[in-house]
C-alpha positions in Angstrom: 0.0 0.0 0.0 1.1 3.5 -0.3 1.3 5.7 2.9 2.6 9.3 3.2 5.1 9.3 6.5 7.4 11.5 8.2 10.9 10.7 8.0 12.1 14.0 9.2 10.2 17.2 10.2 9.3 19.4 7.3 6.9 19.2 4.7 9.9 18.7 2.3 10.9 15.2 3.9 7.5 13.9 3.8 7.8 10.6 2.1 5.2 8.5 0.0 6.3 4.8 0.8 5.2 1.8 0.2 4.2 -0.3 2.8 2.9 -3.6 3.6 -0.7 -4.0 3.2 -1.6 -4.3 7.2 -3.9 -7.6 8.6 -6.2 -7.4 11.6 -5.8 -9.2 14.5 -8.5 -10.3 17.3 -10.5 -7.2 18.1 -9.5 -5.1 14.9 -10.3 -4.0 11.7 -8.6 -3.3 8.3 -9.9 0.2 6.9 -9.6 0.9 3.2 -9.1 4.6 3.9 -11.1 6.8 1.0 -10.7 10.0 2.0 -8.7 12.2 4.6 -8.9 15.5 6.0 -6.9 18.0 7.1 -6.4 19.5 10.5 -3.9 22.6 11.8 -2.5 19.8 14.1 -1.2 18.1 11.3 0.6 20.5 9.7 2.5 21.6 12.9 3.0 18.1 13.5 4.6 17.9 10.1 6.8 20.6 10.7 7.7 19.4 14.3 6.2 22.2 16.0 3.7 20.4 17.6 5.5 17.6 19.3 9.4 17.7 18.2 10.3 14.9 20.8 7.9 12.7 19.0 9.3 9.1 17.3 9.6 8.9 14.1 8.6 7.9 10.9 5.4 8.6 11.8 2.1 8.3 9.1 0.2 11.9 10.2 -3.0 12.7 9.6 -6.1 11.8 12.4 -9.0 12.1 10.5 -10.1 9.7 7.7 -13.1 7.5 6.3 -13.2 4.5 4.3 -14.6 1.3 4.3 -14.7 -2.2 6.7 -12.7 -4.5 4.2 -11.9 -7.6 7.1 -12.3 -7.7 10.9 -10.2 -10.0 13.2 -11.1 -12.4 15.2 -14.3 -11.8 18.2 -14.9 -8.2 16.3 -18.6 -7.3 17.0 -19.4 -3.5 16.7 -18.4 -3.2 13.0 -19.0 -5.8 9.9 -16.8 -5.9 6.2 -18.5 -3.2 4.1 -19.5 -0.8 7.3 -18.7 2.9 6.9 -16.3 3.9 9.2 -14.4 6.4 10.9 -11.4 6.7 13.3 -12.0 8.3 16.5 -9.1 11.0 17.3 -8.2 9.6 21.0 -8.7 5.9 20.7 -8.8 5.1 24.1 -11.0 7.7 25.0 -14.2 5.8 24.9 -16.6 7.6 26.6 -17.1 9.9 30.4 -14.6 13.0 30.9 -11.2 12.8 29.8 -7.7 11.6 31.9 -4.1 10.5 31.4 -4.9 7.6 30.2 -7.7 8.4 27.8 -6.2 11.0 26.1 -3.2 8.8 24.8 -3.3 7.2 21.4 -4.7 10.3 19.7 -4.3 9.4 15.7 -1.5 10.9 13.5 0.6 11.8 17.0 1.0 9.2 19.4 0.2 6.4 16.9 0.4 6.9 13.0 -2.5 8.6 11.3 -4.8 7.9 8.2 -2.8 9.1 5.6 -2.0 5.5 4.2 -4.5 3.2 1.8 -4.8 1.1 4.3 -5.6 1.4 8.1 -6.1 -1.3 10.9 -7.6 0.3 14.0 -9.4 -1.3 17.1 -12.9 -2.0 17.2 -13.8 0.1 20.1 -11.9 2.8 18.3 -13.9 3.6 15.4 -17.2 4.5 14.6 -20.2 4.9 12.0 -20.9 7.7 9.5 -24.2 9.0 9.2 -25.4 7.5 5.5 -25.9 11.0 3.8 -22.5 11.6 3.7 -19.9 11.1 1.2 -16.5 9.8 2.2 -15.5 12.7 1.8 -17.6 14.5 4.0 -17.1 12.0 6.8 -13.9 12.2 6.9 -14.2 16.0 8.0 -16.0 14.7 11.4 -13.6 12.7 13.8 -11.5 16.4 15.3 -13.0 19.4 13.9 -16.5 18.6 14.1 -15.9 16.6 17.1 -14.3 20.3 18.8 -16.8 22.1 17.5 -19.3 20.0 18.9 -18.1 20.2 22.2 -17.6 23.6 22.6 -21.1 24.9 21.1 -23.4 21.6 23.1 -21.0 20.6 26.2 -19.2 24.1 26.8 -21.5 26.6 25.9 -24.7 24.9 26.3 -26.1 27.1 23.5 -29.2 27.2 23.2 -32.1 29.2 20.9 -31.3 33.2 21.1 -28.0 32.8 22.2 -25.0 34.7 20.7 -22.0 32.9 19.7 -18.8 34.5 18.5 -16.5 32.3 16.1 -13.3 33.3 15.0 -12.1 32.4 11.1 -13.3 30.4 8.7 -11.0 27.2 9.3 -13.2 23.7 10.0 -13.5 24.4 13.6 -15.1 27.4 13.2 -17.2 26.9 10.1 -18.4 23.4 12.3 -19.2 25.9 15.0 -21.2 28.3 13.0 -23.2 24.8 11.6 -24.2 24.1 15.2 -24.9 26.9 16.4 -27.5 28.1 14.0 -28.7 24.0 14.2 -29.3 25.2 17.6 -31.1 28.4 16.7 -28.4 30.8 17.7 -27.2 34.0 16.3 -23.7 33.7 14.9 -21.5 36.7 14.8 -18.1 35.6 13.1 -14.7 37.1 11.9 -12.0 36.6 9.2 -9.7 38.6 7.9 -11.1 38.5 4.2 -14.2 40.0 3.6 -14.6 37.2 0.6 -14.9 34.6 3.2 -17.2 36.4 5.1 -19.6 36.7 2.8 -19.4 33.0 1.7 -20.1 32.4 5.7 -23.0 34.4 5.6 -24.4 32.2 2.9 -24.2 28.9 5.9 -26.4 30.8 8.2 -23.9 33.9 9.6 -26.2 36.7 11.0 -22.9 39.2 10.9 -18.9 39.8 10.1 -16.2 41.8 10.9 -12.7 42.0 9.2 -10.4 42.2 11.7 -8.0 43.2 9.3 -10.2 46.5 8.8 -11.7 46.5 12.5 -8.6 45.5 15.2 -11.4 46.3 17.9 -13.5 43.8 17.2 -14.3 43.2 21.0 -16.4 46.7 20.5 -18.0 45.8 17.1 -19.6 42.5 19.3 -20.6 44.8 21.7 -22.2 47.1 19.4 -23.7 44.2 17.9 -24.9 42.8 21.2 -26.3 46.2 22.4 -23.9 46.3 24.7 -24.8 43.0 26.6 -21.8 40.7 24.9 -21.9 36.9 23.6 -23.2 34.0 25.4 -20.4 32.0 23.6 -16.3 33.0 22.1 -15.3 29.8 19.7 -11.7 30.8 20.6 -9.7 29.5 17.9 -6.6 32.5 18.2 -5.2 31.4 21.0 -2.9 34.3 23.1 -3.0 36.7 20.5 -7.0 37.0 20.6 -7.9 35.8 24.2 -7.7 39.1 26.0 -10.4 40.7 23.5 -12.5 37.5 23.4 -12.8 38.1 27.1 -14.1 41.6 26.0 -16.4 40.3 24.0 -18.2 38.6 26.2 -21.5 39.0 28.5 -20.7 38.6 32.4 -21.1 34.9 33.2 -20.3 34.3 29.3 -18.1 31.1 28.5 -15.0 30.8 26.2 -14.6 28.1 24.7 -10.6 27.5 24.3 -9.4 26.1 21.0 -6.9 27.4 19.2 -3.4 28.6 19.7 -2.9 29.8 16.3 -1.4 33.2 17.6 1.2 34.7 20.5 1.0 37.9 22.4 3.5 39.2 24.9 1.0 40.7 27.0 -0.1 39.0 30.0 -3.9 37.6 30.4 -5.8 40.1 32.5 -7.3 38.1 35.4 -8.9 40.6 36.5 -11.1 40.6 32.9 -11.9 37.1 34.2 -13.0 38.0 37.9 -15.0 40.6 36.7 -16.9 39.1 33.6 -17.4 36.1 35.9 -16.1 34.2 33.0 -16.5 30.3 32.5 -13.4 29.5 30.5 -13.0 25.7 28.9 -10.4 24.1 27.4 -11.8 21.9 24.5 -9.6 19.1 22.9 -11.6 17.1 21.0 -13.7 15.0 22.9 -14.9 11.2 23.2 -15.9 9.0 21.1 -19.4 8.9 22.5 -19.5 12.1 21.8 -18.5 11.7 18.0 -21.6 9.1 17.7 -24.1 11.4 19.7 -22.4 14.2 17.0 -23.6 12.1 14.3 -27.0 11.5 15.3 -27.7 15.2 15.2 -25.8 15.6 11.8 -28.1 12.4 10.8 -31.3 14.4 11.9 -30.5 17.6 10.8 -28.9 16.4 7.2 -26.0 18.8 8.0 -23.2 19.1 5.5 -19.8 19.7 6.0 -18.2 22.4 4.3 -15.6 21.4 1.7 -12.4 23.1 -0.1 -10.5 21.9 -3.2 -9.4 18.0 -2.9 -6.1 16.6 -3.2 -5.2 13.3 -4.4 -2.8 11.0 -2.7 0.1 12.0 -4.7 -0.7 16.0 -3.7 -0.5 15.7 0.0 2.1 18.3 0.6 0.4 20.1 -1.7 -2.7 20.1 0.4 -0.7 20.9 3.4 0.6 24.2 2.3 -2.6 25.3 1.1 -3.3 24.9 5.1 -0.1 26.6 5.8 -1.2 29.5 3.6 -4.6 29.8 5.3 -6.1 30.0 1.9 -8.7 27.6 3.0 -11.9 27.8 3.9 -13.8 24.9 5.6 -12.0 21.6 5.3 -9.5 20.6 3.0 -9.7 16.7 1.8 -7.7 14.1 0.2 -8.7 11.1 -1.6 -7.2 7.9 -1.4 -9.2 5.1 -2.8 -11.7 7.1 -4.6 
């Protein structure tokens, strides 16, 4: 089989290898991988930014979909021709998350999906919702998974509420799905007023170029009548936290997310005492979450939003388009398709 690994950081000394084709054993299954998507994760695990103590070669890449091709022996959840995804933690089964749980997360501790061929643990995978193409699946298992977690178990939104997402990566477009499945009003910011107005067209009630607008803490507030959001989808990381605090309503939650950007300024505390903030750190989530995800995609026929695919062959390729930023919603690559 062919398999993209890392031989050495960089996305020059990614190297597409041939392999051999992998066999279950008892409690496994073998994956014909279709389709693959990207995450920011992967490209700063790529370029060893993300984990430069970690072993290598490593095959990157945690989320994926493809087919049940053979099962090992005393395999029950999942039968040859099932539709499958990985889960992005594959110990973490279900309840909140601990040392233990939050080992064997896909494409870091263990290698990834970015091969033809995957064999993964029964109690590690799960099914896709049948409306969606491989493709589209294989968008669900960290972004969605994030964004469903922060909108339903962080931010408890519900209809009315205001939630604030930041860009127009696959987090954040997830986020602005959810929360207008949820009846909320979405406020949301890029830094291209191009992408703003193709976010408008999945439901977003209003944008703000930052580029244009560096006070957007203000224009929520404006936009809030002074009262703030219920909900920040905090995707900047240092750079953005101190005016997401701003942005919100006392007793408002952040959702924490990203680290995408630095800032030598120190967080302002008292910000937090005063807004009475409820500030959670989201990564990722369970796999019982994943399947309780899918049930409301299932319901709600939601579609995830796609960029330009990559074959096999293109992977770096796809990976700089990431690197760029370029990107808007999730970038996929096919494998078997």
């Amino acid at each position: 089989m062919k398999a993209w690994k890392i031989a050495s950081f960089g996305l020059e000394n990614l190297e597409l290898a041939t392999l051999p084709d992998p066999k279950p054993e008892r409690g496994e299954v073998l994956i014909r991988v279709h389709a693959v998507s990207l995450n920011f994760r992967d490209l700063m695990i790529v370029l060893g930014k993300y984990n430069p103590r970690m072993h290598l070669p490593r095959i990157p890449c945690s989320d994926g979909a493809g087919e049940v091709v053979a099962v090992g022996e005393g395999v029950t959840r999942v039968a040859p021709g099932n539709r499958v995804a990985g889960i992005f933690m594959q110990n973490w089964i279900d309840g909140e998350p601990d040392a233990q749980k939050t080992r064997g997360a896909l494409g870091g501790d263990i290698d990834g999906m970015l091969a033809e061929y995957v064999v993964l643990r029964e109690e590690g995978v799960v099914r896709l919702p049948d409306h969606l193409s491989m493709q589209e699946a294989a968008t669900l298992p960290c972004a969605a998974v994030t964004a469903w977690n922060a909108i339903v178990r962080a931010g408890r939104v519900k209809p009315g509420d205001v939630v604030l997402t930041q860009g127009t990566g696959g987090v954040s477009i997830f986020a602005l799905q959810f929360a207008k499945m949820l009846g909320a009003r979405v406020l949301g910011m890029s830094g291209s007023d191009e992408k703003l107005a193709r976010a408008r067209q999945l439901g977003l009630d209003a944008g703000v170029n930052y580029r244009n607008t560096p006070e957007w803490d203000t224009w929520v507030m404006d936009q809030t009548g002074g009262r703030g959001a219920d909900l920040v989808v905090e995707v900047g990381g240092a750079g953005t936290f101190s005016r997401s605090l701003r942005s919100l309503r006392i007793g408002g939650t952040v959702a924490q997310i990203g680290v995408l950007t630095q800032s030598p300024d120190a967080v302002e505390i008292p910000l937090l005492l005063h807004r009475q903030v409820h500030l959670r750190g989201i990564y990722v989530g369970s796999r019982a979450d994943f399947e309780h995800m899918n049930r409301a995609i299932a319901q709600a026929m939601l579609k995830p939003v796609l960029d330009e695919a990559f074959s096999l062959r293109r992977a770096p390729d796809a990976l700089r388009k990431m690197q760029n930023a370029s990107h808007f919603g999730k970038v996929p690559i096919l494998l078997n398709d």
